[in-house]
C-alpha positions in Angstrom: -25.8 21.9 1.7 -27.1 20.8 -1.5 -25.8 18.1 -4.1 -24.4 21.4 -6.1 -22.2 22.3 -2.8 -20.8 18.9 -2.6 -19.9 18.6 -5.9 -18.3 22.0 -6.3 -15.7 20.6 -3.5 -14.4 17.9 -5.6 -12.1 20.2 -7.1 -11.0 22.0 -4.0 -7.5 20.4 -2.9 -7.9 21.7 0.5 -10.9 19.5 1.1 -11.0 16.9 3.5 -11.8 13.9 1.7 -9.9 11.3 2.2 -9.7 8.9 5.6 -6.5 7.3 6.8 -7.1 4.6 5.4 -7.6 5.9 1.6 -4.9 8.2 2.3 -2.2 5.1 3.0 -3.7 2.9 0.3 -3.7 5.9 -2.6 0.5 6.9 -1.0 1.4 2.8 -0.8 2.7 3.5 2.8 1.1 2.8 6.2 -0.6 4.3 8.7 2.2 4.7 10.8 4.0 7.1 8.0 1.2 8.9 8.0 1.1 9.5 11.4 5.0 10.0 11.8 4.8 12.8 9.4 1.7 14.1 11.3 4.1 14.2 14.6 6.7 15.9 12.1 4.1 18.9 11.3 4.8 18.1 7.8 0.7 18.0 7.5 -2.1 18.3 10.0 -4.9 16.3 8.6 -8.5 17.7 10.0 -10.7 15.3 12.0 -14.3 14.4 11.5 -17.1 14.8 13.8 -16.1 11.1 14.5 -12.6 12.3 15.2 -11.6 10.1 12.2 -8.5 11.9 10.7 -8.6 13.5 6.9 -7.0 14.2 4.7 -7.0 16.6 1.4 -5.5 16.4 -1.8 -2.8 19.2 -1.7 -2.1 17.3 2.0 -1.7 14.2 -0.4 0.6 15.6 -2.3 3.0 17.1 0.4 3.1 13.3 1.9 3.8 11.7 -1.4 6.7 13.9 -1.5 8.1 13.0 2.0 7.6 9.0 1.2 9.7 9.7 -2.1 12.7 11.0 0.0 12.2 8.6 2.5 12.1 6.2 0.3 15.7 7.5 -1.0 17.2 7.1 2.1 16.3 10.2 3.8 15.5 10.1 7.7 11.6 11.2 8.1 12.2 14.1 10.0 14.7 15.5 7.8 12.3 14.3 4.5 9.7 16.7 6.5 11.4 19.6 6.6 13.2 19.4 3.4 9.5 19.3 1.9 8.6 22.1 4.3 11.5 24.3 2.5 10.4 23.4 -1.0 6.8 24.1 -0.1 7.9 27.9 1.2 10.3 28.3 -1.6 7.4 27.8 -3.9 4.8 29.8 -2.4 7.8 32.8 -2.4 8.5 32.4 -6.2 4.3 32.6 -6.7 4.7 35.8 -4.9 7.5 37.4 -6.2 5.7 36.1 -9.7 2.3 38.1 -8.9 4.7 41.0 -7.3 6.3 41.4 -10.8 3.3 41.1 -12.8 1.2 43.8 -10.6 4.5 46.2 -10.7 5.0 45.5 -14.6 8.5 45.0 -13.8 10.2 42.3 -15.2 11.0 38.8 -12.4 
């Protein structure tokens, strides 16, 4: 891989990047959380060759959101699947987007 390669993946938010560690420091929360929401299949960060856990940006992200509602109140559990249904809804309303635009009919 060459310096050209790693940099390139800077920009990718499915990349890897960030240790357990980081991860709880950058979210404010522990590593507990980030394990609970692990167990909840909210995210499934990817291991090292060290089986360190990591985790990406767009994985970031998805947690932040889950430590917002639990921070509101929200049981974990129920904070991970309500960010589970706003992910899906999401990725639905991208595709019914593209769908429209590729049909030329109007969303």
């Amino acid at each position: 891989m060459t310096a050209n390669d790693s940099f390139g993946r800077l920009d990718d938010d499915d990349y890897p990047a960030y240790t357990v560690g980081r991860a709880a420091e950058m979210l404010g929360t522990t590593h507990g959380f980030l394990r609970a929401i692990g167990e909840a299949r909210l995210i499934t960060p990817l291991r090292s060759e060290g089986g360190h856990r990591r985790y990406s940006r767009y994985q970031l992200r998805i947690a932040a959101r889950a430590r917002e509602l639990v921070d509101q109140g929200t049981p974990i559990e129920a904070a991970c699947r309500i960010v589970i249904l706003e992910d899906q809804l999401e990725e639905a309303q991208r595709f019914n987007a593209e769908h429209h635009r590729t049909t030329g009919r109007p969303a």
